[in-house]
PDB file with one MODEL, atoms N, CA, C and O in Angstrom:
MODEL        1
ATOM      1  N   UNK A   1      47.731  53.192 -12.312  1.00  0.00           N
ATOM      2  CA  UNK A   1      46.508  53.636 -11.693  1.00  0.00           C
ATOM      3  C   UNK A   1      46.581  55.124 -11.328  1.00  0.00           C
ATOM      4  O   UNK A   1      45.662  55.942 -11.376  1.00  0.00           O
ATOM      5  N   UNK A   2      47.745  55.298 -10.984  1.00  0.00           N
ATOM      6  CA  UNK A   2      47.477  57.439 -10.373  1.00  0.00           C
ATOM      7  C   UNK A   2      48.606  58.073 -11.746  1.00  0.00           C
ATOM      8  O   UNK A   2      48.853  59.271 -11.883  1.00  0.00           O
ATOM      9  N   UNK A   3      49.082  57.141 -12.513  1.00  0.00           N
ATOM     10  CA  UNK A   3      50.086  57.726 -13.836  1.00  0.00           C
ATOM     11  C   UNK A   3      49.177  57.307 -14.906  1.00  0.00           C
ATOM     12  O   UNK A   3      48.858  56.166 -15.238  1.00  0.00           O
ATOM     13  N   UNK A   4      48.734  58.714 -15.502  1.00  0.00           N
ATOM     14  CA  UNK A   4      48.119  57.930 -16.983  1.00  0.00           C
ATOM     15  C   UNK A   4      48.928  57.205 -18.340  1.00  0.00           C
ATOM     16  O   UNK A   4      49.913  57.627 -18.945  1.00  0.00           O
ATOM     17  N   UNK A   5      48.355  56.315 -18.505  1.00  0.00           N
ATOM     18  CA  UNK A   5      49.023  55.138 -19.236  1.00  0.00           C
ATOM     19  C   UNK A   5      49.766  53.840 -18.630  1.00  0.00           C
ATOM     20  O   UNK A   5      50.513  53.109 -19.280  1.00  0.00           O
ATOM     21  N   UNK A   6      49.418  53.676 -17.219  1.00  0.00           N
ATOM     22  CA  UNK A   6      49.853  52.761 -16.463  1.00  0.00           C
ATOM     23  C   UNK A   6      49.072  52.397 -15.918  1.00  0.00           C
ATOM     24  O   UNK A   6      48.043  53.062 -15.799  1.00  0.00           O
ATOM     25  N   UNK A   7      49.197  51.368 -15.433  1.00  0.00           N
ATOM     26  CA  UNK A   7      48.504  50.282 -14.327  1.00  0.00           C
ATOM     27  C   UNK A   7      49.489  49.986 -13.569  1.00  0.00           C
ATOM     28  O   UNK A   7      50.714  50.076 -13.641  1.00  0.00           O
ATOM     29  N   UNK A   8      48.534  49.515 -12.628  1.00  0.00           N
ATOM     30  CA  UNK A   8      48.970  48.935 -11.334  1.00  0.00           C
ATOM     31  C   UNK A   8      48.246  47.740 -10.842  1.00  0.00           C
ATOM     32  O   UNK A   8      47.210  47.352 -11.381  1.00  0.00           O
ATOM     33  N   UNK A   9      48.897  47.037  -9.612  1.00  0.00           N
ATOM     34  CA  UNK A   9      48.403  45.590  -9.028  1.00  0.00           C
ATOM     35  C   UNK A   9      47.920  46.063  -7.968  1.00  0.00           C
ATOM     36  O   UNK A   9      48.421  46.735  -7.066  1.00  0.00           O
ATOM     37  N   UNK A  10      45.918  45.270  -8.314  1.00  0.00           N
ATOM     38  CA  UNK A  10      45.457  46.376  -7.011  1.00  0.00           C
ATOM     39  C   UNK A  10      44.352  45.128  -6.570  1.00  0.00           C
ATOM     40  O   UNK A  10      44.130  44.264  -7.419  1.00  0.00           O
ATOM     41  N   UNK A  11      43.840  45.064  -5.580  1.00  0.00           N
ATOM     42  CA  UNK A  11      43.256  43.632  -5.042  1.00  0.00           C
ATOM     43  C   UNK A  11      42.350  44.065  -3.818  1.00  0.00           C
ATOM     44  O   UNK A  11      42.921  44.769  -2.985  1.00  0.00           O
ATOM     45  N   UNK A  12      40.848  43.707  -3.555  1.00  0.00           N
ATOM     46  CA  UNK A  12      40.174  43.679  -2.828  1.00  0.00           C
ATOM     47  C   UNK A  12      39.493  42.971  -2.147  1.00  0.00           C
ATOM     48  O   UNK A  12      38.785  42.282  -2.882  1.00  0.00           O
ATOM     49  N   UNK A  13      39.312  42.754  -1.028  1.00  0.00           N
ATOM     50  CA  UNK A  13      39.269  42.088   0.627  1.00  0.00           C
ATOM     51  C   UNK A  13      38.037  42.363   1.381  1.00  0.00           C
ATOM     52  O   UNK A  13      37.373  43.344   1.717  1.00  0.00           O
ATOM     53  N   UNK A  14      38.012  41.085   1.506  1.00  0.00           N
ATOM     54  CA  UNK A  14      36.157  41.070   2.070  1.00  0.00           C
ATOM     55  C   UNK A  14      36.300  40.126   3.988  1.00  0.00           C
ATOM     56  O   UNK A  14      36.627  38.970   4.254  1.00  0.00           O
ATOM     57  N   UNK A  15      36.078  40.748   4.483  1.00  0.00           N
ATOM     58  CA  UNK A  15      35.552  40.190   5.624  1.00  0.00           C
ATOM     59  C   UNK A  15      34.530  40.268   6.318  1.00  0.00           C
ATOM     60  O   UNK A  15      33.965  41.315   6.632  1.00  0.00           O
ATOM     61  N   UNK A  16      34.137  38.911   6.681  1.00  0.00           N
ATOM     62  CA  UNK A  16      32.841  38.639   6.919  1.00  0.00           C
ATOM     63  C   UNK A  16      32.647  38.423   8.571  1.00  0.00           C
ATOM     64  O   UNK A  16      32.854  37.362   9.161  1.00  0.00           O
ATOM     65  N   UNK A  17      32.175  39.754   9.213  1.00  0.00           N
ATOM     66  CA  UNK A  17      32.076  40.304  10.308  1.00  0.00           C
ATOM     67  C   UNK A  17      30.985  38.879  11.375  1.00  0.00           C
ATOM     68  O   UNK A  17      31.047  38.327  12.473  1.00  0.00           O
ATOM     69  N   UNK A  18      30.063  38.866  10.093  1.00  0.00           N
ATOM     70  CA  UNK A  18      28.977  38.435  10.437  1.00  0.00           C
ATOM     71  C   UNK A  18      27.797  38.106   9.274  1.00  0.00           C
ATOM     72  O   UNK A  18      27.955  38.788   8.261  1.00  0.00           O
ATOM     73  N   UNK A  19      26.659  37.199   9.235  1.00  0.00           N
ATOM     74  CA  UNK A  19      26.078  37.433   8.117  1.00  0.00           C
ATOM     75  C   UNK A  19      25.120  39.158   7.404  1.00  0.00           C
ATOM     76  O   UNK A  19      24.591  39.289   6.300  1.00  0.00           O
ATOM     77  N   UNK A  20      25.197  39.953   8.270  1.00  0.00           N
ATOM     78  CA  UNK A  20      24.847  40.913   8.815  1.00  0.00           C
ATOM     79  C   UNK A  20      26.168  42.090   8.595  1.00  0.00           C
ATOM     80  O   UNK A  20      26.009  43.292   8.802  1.00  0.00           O
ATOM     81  N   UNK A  21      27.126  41.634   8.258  1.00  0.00           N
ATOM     82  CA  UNK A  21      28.157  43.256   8.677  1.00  0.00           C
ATOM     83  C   UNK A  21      29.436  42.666   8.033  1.00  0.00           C
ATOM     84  O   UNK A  21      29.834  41.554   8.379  1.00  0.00           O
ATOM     85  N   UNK A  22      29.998  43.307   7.219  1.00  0.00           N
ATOM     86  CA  UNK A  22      31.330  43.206   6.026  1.00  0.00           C
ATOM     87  C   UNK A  22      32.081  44.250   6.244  1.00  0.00           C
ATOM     88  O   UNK A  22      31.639  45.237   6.832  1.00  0.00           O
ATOM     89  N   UNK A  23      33.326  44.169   5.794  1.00  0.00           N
ATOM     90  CA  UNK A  23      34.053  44.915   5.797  1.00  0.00           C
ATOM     91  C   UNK A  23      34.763  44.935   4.918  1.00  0.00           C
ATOM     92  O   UNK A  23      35.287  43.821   4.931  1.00  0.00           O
ATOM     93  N   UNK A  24      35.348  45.762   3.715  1.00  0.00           N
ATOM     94  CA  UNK A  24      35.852  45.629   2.485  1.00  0.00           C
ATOM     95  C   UNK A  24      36.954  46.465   2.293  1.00  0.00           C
ATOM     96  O   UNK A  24      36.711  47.631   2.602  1.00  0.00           O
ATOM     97  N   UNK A  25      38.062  46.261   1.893  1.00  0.00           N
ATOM     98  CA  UNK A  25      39.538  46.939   1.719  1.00  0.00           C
ATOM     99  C   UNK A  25      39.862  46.720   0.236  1.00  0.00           C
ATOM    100  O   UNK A  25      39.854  45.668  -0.403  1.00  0.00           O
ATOM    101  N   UNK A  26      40.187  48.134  -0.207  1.00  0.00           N
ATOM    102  CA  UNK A  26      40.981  48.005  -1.305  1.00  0.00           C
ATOM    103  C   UNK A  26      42.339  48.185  -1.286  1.00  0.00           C
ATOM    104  O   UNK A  26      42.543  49.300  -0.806  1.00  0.00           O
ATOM    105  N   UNK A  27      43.582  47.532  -1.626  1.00  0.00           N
ATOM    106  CA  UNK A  27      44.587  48.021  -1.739  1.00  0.00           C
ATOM    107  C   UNK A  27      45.160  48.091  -3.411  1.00  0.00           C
ATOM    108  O   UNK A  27      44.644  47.896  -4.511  1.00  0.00           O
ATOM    109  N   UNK A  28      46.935  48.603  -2.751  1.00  0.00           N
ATOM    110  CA  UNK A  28      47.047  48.666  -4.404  1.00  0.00           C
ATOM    111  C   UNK A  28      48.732  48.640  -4.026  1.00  0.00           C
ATOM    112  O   UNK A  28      49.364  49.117  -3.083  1.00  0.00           O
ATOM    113  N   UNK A  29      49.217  47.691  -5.470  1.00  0.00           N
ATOM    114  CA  UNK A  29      50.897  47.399  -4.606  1.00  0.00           C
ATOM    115  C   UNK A  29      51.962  48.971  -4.707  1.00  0.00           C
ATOM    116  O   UNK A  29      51.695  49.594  -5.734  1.00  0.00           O
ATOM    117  N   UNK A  30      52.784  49.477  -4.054  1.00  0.00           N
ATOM    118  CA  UNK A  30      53.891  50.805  -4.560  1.00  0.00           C
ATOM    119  C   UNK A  30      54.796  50.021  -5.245  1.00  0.00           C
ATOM    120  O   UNK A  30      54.678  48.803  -5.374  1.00  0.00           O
ATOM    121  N   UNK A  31      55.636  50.643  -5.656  1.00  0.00           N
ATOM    122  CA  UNK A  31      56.719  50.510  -6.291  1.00  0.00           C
ATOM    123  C   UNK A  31      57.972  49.746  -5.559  1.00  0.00           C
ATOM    124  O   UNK A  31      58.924  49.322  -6.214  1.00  0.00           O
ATOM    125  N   UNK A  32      57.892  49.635  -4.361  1.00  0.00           N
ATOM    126  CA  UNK A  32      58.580  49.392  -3.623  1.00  0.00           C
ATOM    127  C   UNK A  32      58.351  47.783  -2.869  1.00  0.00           C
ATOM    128  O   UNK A  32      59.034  47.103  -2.103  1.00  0.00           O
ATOM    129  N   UNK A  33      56.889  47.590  -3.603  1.00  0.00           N
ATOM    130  CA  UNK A  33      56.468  45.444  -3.517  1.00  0.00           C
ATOM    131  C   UNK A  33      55.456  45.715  -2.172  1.00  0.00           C
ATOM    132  O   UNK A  33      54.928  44.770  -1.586  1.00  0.00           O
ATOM    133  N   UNK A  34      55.268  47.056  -1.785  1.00  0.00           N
ATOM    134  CA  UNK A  34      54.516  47.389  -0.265  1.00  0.00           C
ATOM    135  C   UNK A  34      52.820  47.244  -0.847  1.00  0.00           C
ATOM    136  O   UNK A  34      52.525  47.841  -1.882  1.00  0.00           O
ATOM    137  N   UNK A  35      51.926  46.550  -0.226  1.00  0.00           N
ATOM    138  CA  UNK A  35      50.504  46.888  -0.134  1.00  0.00           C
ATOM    139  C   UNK A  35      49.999  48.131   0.520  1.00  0.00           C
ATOM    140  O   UNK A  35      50.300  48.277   1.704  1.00  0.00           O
ATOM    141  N   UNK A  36      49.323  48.994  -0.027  1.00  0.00           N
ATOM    142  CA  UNK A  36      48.594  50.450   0.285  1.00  0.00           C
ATOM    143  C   UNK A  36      47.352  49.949   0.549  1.00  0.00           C
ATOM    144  O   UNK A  36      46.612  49.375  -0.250  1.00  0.00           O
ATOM    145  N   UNK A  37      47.110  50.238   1.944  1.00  0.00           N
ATOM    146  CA  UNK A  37      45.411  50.679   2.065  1.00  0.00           C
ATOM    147  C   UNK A  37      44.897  51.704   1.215  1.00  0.00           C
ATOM    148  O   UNK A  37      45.482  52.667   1.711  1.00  0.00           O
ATOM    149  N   UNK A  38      44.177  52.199   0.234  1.00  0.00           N
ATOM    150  CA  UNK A  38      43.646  53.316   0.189  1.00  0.00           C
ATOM    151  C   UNK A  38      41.963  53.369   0.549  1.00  0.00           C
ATOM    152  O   UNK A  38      41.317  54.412   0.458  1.00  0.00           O
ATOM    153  N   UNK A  39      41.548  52.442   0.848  1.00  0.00           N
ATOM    154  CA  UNK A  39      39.764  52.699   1.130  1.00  0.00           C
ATOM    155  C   UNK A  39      39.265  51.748   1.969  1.00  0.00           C
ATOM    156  O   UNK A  39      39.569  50.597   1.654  1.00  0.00           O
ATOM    157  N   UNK A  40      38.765  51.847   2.690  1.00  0.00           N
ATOM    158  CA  UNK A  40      38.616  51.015   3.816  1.00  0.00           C
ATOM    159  C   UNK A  40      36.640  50.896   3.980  1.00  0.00           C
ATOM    160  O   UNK A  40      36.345  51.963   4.520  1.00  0.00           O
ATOM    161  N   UNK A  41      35.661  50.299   3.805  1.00  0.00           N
ATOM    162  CA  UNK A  41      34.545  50.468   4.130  1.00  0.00           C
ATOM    163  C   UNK A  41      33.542  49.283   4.661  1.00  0.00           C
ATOM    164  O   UNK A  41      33.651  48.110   4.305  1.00  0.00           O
ATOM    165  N   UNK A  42      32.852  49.626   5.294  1.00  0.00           N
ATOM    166  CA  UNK A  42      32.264  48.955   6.110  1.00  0.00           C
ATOM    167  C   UNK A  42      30.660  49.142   5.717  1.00  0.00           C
ATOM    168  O   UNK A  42      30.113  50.221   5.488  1.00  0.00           O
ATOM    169  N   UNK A  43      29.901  47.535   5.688  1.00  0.00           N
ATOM    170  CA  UNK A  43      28.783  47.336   5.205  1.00  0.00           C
ATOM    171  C   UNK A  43      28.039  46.883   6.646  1.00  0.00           C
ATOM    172  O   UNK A  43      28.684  46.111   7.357  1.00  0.00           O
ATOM    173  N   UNK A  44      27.006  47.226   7.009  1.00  0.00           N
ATOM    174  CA  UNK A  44      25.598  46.518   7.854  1.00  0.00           C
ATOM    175  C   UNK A  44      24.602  46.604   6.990  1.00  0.00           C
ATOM    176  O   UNK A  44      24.392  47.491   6.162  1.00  0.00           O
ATOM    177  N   UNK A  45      23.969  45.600   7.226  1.00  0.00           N
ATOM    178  CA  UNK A  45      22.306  44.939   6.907  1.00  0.00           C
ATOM    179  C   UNK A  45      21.343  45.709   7.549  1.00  0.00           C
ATOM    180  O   UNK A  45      21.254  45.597   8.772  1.00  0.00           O
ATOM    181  N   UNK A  46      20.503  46.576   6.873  1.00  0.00           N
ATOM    182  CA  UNK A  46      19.641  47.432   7.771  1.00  0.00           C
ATOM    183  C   UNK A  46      18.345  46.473   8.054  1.00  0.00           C
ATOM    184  O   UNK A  46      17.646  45.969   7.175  1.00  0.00           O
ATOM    185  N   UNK A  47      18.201  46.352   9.228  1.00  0.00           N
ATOM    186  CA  UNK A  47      16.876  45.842   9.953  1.00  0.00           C
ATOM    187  C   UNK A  47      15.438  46.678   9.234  1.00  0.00           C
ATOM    188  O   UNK A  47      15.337  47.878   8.980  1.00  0.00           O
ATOM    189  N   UNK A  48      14.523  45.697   9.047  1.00  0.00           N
ATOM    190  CA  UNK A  48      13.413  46.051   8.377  1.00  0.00           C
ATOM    191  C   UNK A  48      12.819  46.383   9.295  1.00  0.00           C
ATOM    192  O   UNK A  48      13.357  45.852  10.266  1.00  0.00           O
ATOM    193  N   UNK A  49      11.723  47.161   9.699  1.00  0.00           N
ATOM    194  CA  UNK A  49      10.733  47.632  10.475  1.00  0.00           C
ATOM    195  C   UNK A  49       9.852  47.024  10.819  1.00  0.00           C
ATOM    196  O   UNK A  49       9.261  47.030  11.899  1.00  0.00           O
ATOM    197  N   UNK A  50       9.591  46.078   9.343  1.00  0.00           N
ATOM    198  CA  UNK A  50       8.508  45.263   9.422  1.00  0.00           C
ATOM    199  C   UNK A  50       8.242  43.524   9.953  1.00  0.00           C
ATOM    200  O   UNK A  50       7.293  42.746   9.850  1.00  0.00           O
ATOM    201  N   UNK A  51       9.689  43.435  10.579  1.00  0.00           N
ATOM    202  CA  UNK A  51      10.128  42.067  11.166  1.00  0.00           C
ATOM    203  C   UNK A  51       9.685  42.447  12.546  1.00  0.00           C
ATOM    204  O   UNK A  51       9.817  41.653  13.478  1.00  0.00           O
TER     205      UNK A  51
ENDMDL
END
């Protein structure tokens, strides 16, 4: 994944805050068998105006 011509073991993570609000992680394994955070983001449901 960061060496061209290689891959890597990389896996993404969903938590469900609420039906309303997520939270999503990507990691990716080192060389060393360790899981890396590299991106961390967070979803809300925007309220309509018209409710």
């Amino acid at each position: 994944m960061l060496k061209p011509g290689t891959t890597a073991t990389y896996r993404d993570s969903y938590e469900f805050k609420s039906k309303d609000h997520i939270i999503a992680t990507s990691e990716m394994k080192n060389e060393e068998g360790e899981w890396i955070t590299f991106m961390t983001g967070e979803f809300k449901r925007r309220k309509s105006d018209s409710q």
